[in-house]
C-alpha positions in Angstrom: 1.2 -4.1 16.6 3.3 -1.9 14.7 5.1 -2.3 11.3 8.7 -0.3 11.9 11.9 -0.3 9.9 15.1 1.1 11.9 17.8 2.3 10.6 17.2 0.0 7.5 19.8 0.5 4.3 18.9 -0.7 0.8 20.8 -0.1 -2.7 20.1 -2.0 -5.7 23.3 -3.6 -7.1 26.3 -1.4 -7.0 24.4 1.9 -7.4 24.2 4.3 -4.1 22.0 3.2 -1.5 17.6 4.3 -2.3 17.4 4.2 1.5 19.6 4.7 4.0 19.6 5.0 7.4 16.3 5.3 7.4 13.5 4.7 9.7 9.9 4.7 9.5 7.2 3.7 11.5 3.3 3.0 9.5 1.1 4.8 11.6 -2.7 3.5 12.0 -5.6 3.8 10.0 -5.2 4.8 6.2 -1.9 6.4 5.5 -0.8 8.0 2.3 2.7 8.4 0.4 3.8 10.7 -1.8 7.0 11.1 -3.7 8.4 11.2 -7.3 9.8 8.6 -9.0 12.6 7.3 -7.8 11.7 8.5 -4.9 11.5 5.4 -2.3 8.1 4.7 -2.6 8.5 1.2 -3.6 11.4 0.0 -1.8 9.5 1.0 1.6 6.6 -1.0 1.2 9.2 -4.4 -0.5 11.2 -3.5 2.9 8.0 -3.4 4.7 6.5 -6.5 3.1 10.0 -8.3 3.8 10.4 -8.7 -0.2 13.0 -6.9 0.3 15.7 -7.3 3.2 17.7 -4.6 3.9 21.8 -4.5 4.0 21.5 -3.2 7.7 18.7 -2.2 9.6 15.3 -4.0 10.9 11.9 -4.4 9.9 9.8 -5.4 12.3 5.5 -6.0 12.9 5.7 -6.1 17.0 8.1 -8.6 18.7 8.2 -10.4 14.7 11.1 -9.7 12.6 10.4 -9.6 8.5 10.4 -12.7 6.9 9.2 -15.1 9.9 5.9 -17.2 9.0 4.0 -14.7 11.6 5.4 -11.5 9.7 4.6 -12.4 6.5 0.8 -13.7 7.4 0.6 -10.3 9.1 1.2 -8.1 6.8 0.3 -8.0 3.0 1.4 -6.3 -0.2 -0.1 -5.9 -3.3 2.5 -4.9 -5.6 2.1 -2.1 -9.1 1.3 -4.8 -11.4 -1.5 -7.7 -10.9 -1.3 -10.8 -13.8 -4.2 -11.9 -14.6 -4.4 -16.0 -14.2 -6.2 -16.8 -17.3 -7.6 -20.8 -16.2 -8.5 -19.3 -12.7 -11.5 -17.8 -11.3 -11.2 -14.8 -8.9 -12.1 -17.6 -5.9 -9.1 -19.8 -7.3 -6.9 -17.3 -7.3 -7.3 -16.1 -4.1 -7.6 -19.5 -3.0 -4.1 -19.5 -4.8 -2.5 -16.6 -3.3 -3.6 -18.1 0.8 -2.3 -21.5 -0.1 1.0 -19.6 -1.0 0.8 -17.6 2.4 1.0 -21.2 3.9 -3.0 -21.8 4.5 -4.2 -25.2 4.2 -6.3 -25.7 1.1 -9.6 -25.8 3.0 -8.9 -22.7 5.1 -7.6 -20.9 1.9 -11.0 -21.6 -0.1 -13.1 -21.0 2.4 -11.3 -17.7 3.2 -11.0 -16.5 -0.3 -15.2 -16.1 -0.3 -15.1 -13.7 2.7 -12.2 -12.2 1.4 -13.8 -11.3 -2.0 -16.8 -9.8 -0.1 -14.8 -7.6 1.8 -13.9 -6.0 -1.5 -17.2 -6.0 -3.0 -16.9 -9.4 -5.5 -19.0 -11.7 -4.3 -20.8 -12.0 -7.8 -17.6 -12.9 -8.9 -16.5 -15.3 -7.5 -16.4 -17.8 -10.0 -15.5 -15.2 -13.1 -12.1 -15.9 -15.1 -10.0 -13.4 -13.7 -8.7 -12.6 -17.8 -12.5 -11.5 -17.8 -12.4 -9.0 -15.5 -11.9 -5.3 -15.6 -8.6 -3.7 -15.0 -10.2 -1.7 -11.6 -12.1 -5.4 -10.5 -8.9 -7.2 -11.2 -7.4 -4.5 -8.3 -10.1 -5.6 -6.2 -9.1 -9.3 -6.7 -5.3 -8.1 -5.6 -6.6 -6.6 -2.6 -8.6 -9.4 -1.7 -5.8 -11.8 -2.2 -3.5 -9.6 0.1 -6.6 -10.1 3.0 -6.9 -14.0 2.5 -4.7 -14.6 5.4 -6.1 -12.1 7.3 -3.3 -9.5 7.7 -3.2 -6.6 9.9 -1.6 -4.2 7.6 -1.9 -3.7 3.4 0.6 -1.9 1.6 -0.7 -0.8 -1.6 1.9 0.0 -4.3 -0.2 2.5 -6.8 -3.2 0.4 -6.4 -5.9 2.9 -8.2 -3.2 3.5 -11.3 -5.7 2.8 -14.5 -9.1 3.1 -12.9 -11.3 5.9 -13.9 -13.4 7.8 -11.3 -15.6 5.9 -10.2 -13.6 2.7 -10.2 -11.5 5.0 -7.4 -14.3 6.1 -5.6 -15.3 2.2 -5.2 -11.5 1.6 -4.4 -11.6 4.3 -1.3 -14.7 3.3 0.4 -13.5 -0.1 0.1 -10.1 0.7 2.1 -12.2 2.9 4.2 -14.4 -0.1 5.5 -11.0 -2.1 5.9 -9.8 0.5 8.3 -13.2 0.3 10.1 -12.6 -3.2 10.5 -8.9 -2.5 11.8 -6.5 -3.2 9.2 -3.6 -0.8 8.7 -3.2 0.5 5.2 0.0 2.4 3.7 -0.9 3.7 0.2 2.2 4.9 -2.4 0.8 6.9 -5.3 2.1 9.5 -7.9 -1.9 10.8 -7.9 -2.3 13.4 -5.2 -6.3 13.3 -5.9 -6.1 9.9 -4.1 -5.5 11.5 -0.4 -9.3 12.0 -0.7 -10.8 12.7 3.0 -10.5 8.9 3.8 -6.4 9.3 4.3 -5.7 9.4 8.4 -1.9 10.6 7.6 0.4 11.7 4.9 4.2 10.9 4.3 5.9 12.9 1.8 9.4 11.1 0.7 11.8 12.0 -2.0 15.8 11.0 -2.8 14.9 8.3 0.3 14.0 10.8 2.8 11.1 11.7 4.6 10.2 15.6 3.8 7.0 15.3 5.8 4.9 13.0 8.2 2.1 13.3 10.2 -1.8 13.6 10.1 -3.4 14.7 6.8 -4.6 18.1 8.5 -0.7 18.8 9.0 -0.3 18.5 5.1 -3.1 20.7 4.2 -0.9 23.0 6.5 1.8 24.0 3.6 -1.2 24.7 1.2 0.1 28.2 0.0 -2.6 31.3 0.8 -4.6 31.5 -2.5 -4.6 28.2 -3.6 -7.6 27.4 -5.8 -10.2 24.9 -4.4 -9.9 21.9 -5.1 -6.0 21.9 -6.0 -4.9 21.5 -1.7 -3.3 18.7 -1.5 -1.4 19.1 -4.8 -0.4 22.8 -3.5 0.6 21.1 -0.4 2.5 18.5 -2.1 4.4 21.2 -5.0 5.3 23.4 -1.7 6.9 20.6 0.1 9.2 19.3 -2.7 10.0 22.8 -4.1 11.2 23.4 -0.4 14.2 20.6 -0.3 14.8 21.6 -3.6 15.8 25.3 -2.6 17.7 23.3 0.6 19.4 20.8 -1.7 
């Protein structure tokens, strides 16, 4: 099934709209999205995850419309920021997170084991979550988002804080989640995570898509002479130095 937003318009109070008009369809496997502040980034994935509802426009996850019990198990977010829960351990607050998604307590326990496997935790199951690191407490986010067992993860800056190998730990964790089928749609400010693992790249700024498509398109605007290892950042500078000369 696929997570789409047509013609969807969103403004924050009176101010102009962040998007509008604007449609957007997540493609499969591992997606990546780039943009500056201000940018959209965020209020996609709220739209997506149905935190958000547009002032016109639709968000929908096959014949499901955003915000129906179906929707909302479907498809997960796991916003910037992830509190800590002091009194609970990682398996609580997962536990926590699927009760809130509408699971019975039994399922929601019993799911919140698998679910910290699938991001590499199992030895921590029963750790204070105030006693974990900032990169396994991101782990604990993601595996709170897959409780339920959605079909697509939208990741709001979701390696912002971890150190290099914490990220390389993060990737080939969302790599084996796309093995297994989910759909993932990534925002970061952090070029460096498009890594290999990414399947496509969307490239948004002032609410507008400047480019989408496969990752091998992106590395397309990669400027001759561009020193390895700086592609995707090349690619990225090129694209939003472009609408600037068109603005």
């Amino acid at each position: 099934m696929t997570l789409k937003l047509d013609s969807c318009t969103y403004g924050y109070r009176r101010r102009s709209p962040i998007l509008q008009d604007f449609t957007y369809h997540v493609p499969d496997g591992l997606t990546v999205l780039l943009g500056p502040n201000g940018a959209g980034k965020s209020t996609l994935l709220k739209l997506s995850a149905s935190v958000l509802r547009p002032s016109s426009g639709t968000v929908t996850l096959g014949g499901m419309d955003a915000g129906t019990k179906g929707f909302r198990q479907a498809v997960a977010w796991m916003p910037q920021d992830i509190i800590s829960m002091p009194t609970l351990t990682a398996r609580e607050y997962v536990a926590y997170v699927g009760w809130l998604k509408g699971m019975n307590r039994r399922d929601a326990w019993s799911q919140a084991r698998r679910a910290l496997s699938r991001v590499g935790l199992t030895d921590q199951n029963d750790k204070k979550t105030s006693h974990l690191s900032g990169g396994q407490l991101r782990r604990v986010g993601v595996a709170a988002a897959l409780v339920h067992n959605s079909e697509v993860l939208l990741l709001d800056e979701p390696t912002a804080g971890m150190d290099p190998h914490q990220r390389r730990v993060f990737r080939d964790i969302l790599s084996g989640l796309v093995t297994e089928g989910v759909r993932i749609l990534l925002s970061t400010h952090d070029v460096a995570d498009l890594a290999e693992e990414a399947h496509s790249v969307t490239v948004l700024n002032n609410g507008r898509i400047l480019q989408h498509g496969t990752t091998g398109e992106f590395f397309a605007y990669t400027p001759p002479g561009t020193v390895a290892g700086r592609a995707a950042e090349a690619a990225y500078t090129f694209l939003l130095s472009r609408e600037a000369l068109h603005a």
